[in-house]
Backbone bond lengths (Angstrom), bond angles and torsions (degrees), N, CA, C in turn:
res aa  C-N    CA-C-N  psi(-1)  N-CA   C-N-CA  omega(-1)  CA-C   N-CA-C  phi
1 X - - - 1.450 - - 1.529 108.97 -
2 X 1.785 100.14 144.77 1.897 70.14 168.61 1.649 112.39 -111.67
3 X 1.319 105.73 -136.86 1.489 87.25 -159.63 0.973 138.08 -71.18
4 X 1.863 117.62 -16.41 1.297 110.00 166.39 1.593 120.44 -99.88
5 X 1.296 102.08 44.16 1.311 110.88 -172.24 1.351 120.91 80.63
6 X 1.140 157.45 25.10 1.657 140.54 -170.26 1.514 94.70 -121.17
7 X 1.126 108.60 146.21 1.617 117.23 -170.42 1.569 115.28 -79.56
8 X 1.122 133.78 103.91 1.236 148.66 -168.06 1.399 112.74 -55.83
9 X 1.310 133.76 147.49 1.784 115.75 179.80 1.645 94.75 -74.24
10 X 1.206 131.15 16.48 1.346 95.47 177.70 1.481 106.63 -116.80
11 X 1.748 103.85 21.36 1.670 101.90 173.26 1.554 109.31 -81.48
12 X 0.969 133.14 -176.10 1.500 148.65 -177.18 1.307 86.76 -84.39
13 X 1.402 116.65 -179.27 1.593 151.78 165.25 1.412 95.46 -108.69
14 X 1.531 86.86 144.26 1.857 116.28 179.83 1.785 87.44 -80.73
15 X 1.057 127.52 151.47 1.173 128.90 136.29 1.205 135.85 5.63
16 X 1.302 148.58 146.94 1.850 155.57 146.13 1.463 100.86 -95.31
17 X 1.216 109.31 116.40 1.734 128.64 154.88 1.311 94.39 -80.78
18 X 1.569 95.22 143.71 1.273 126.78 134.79 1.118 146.37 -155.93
19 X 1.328 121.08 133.98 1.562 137.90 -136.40 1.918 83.84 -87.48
20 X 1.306 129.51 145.41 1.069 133.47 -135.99 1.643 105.75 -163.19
21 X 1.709 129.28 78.11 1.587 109.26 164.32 1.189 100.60 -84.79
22 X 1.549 84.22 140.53 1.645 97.46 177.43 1.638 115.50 -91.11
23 X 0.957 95.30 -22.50 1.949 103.35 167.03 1.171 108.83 -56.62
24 X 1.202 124.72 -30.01 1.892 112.31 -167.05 1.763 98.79 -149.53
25 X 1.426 129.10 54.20 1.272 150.74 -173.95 1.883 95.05 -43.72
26 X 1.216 114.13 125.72 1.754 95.77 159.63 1.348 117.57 -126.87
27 X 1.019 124.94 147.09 1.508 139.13 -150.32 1.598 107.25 -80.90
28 X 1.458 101.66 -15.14 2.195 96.98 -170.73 2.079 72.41 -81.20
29 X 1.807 103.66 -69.56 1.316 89.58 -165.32 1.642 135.31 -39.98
30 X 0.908 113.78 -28.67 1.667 111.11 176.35 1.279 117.72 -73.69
31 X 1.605 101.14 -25.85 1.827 109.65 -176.13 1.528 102.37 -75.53
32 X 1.381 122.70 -27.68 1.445 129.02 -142.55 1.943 75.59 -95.39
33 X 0.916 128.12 -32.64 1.861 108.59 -149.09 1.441 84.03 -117.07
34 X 1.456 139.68 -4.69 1.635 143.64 134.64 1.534 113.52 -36.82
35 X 1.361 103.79 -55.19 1.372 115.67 -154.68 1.447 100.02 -86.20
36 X 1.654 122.72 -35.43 1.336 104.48 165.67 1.466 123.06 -79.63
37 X 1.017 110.88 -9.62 1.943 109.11 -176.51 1.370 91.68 -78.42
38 X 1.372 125.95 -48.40 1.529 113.53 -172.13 2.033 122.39 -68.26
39 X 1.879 103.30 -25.74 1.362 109.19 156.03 1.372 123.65 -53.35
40 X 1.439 117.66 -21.80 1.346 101.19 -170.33 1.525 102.68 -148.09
41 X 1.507 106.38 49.77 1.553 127.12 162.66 1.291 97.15 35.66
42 X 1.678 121.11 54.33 1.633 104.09 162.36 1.506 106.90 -141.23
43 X 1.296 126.81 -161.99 1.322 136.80 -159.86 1.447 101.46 -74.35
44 X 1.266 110.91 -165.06 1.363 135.30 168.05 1.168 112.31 -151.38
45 X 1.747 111.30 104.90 1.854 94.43 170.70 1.640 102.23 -111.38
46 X 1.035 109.62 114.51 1.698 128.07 152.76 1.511 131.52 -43.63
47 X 1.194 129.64 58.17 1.638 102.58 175.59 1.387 126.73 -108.95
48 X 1.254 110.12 150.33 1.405 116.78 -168.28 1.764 83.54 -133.55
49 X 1.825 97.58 133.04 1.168 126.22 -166.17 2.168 98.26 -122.10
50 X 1.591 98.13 133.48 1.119 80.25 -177.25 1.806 90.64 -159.97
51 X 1.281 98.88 166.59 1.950 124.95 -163.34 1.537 90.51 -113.79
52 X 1.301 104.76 151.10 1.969 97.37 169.17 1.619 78.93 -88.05
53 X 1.430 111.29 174.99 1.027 143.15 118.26 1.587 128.66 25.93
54 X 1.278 138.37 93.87 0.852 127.93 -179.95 1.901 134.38 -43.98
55 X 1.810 87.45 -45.65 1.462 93.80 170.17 1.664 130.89 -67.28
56 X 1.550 91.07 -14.14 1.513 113.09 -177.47 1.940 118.38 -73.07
57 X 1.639 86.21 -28.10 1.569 89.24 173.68 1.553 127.76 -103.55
58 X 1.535 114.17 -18.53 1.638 120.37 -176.21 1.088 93.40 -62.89
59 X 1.614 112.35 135.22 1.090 122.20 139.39 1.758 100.98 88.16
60 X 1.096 131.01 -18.96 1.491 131.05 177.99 1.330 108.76 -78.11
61 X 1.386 132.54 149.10 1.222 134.30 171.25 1.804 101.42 -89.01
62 X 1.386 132.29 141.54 1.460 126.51 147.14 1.345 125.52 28.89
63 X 1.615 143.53 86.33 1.001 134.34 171.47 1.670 114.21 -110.62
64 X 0.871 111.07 105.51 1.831 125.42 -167.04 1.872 94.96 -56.58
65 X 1.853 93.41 -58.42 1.525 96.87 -162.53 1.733 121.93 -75.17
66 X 1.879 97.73 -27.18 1.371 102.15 159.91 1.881 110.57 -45.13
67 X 1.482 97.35 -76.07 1.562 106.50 -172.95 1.818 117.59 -38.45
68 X 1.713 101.54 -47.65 1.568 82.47 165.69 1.773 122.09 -66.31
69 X 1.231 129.64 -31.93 1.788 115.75 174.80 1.305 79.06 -51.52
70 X 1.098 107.12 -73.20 2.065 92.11 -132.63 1.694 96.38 -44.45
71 X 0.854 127.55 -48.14 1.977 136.60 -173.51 1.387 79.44 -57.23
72 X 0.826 144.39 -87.01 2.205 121.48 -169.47 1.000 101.44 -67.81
73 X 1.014 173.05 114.87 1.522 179.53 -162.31 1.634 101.65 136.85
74 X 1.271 118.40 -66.91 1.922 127.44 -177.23 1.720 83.36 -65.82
75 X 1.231 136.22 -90.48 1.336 135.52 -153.10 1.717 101.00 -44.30
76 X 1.266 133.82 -31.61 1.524 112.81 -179.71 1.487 114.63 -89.28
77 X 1.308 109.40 -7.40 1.260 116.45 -176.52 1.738 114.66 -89.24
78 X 1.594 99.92 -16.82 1.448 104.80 176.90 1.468 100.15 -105.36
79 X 1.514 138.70 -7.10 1.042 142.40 172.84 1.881 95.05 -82.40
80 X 1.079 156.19 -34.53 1.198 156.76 -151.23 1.989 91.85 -110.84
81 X 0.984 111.17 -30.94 1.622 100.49 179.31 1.675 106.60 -80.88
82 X 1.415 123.02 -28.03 1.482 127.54 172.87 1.340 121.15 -82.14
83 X 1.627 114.01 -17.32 1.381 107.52 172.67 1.351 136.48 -52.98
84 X 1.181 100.36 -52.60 2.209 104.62 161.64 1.236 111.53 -50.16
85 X 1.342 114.45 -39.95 1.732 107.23 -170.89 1.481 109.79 -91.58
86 X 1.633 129.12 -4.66 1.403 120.26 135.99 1.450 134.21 -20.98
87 X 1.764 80.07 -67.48 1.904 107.24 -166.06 1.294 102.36 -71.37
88 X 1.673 125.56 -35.75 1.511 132.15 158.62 2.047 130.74 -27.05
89 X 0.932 79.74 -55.65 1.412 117.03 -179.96 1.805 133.92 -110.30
90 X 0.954 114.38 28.86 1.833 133.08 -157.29 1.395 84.48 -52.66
91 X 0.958 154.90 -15.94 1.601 145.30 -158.67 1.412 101.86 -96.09
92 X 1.494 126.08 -35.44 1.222 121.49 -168.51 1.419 107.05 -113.68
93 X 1.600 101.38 129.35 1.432 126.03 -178.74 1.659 103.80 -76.42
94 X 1.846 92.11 128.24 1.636 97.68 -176.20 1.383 113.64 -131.39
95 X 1.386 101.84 149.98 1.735 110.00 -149.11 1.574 87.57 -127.51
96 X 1.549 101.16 130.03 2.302 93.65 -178.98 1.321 78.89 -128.32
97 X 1.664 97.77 134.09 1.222 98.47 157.62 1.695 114.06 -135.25
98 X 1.419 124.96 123.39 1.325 131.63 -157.36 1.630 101.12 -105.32
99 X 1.427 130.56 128.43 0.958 137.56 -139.06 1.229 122.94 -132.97
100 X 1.123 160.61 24.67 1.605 153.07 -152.04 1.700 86.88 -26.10
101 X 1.873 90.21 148.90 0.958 111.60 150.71 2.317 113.41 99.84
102 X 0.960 158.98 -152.92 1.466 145.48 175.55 1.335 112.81 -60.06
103 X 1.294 123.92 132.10 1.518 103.64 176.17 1.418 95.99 -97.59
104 X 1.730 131.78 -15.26 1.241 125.35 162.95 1.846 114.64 -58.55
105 X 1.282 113.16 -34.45 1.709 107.68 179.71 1.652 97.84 -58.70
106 X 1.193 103.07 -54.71 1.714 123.79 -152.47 1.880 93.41 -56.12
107 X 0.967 107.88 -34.06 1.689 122.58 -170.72 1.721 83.45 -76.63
108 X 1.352 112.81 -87.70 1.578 89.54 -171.83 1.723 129.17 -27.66
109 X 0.992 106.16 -55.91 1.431 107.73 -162.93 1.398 96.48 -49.05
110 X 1.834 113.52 -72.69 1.164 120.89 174.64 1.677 119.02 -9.51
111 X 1.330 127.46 -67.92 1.431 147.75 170.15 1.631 106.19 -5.29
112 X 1.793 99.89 -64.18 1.383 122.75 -169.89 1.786 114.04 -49.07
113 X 1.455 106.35 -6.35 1.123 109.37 167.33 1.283 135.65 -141.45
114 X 1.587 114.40 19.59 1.200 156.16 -172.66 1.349 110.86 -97.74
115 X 1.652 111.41 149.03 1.160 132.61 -159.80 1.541 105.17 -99.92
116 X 1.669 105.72 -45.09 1.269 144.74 166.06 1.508 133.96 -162.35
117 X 1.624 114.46 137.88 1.456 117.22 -152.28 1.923 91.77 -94.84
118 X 1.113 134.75 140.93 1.801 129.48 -147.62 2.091 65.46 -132.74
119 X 1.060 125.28 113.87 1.921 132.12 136.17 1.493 116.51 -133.54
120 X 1.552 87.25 162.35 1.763 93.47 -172.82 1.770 108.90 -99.59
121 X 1.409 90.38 -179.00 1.606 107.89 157.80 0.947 116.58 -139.16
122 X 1.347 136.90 156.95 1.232 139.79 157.94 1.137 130.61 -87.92
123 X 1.428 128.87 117.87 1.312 136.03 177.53 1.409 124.57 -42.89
124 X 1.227 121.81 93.77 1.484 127.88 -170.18 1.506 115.03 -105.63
125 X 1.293 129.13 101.24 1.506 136.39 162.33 1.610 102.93 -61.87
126 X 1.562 94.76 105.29 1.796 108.76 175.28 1.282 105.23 -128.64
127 X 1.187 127.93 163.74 1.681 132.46 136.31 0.993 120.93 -71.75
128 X 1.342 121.40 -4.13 1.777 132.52 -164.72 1.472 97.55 -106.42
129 X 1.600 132.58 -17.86 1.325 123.10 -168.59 1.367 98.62 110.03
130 X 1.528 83.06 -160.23 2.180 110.61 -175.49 1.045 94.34 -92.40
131 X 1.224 114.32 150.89 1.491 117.13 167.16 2.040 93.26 -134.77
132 X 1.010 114.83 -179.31 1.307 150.85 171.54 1.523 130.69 -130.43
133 X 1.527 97.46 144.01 1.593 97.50 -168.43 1.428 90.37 -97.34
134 X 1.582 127.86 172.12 1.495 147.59 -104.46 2.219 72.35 -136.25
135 X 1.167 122.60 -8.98 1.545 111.34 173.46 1.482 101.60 -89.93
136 X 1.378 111.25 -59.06 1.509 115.11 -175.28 1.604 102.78 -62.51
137 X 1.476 137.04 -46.02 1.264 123.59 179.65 1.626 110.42 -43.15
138 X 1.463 109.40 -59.02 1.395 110.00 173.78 1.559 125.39 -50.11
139 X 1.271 122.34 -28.48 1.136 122.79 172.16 1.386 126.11 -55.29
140 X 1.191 100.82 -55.20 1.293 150.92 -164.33 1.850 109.14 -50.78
141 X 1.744 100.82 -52.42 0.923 117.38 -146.50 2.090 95.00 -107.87
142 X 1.632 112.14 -15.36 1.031 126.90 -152.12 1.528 119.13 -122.05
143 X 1.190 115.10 -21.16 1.359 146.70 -125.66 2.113 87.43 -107.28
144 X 1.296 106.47 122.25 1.663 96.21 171.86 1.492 105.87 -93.27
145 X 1.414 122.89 -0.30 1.534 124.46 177.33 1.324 111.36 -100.06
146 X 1.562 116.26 162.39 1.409 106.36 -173.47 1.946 105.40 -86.21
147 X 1.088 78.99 146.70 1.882 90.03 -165.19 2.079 92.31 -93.83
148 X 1.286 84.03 140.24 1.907 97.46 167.05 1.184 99.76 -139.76
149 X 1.899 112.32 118.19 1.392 113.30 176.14 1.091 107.44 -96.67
150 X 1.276 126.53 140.45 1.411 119.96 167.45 1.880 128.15 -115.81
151 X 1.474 110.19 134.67 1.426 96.86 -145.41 1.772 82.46 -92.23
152 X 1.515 97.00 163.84 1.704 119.49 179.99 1.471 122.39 -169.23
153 X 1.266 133.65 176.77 1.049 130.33 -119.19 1.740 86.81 -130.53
């Protein structure tokens, strides 16, 4: 920075987030927030934010040891969807972080130290238009980094 603070072109880049379901992974999005971390020689942080199960919580009191499987269960499952795109990309250093709890909150915060926030949409054939899911709205709307959505299938 220089002295009154404004970031000089000769600082680095913060990081590229990207917000990440691992249930339904799509290949433009991972390529698209690859391709910018490697444009601008910086990281990649990945998070995928996630709830157990609805049936898993009615009515149950507190399960510590349930909650840790499922917390290794989501984290190896998003560690096994990034592995090809490691070996894809060897230049860019990648950071997963698997999360209980909003992956739209988790995306904001993230932002605050982000270069750029990388989420998708899904391609929806409506009469009503595009719509957006309730992570990217939050992003979108919340986000102190510049957001690039990218639409997919």
């Amino acid at each position: 920075m220089d002295p009154v603070g404004i970031r000089s072109a000769a600082a680095p880049f913060r990081p590229v987030v990207l917000g990440l379901d691992v249930e339904s992974p799509d290949e433009e999005l991972i390529e698209f927030a690859f391709a910018a971390a490697a444009r601008r020689s910086t990281s990649l942080r990945v998070f995928h934010g996630w709830n157990p199960p609805p049936y898993y919580a009615y009515g149950l009191s507190v399960d510590l040891e349930l909650h840790g499987e499922l917390a290794r269960s989501e984290t190896t499952a998003l560690r096994e969807v990034m592995s090809p795109w490691r070996k894809k990309f060897p230049e860019v250093e990648v950071v997963e972080e698997s999360s209980y709890g909003s992956p739209g909150n988790h995306l904001v915060d993230a932002s605050r130290e982000a270069s750029l926030v990388v989420v998708g949409r899904r391609i929806r054939r409506s009469a009503l238009g595009a719509h957006i899911g309730p992570v990217t709205h939050a992003v979108l709307h919340h986000s102190t980094a510049p957001v690039a959505v990218v639409p997919h299938n």
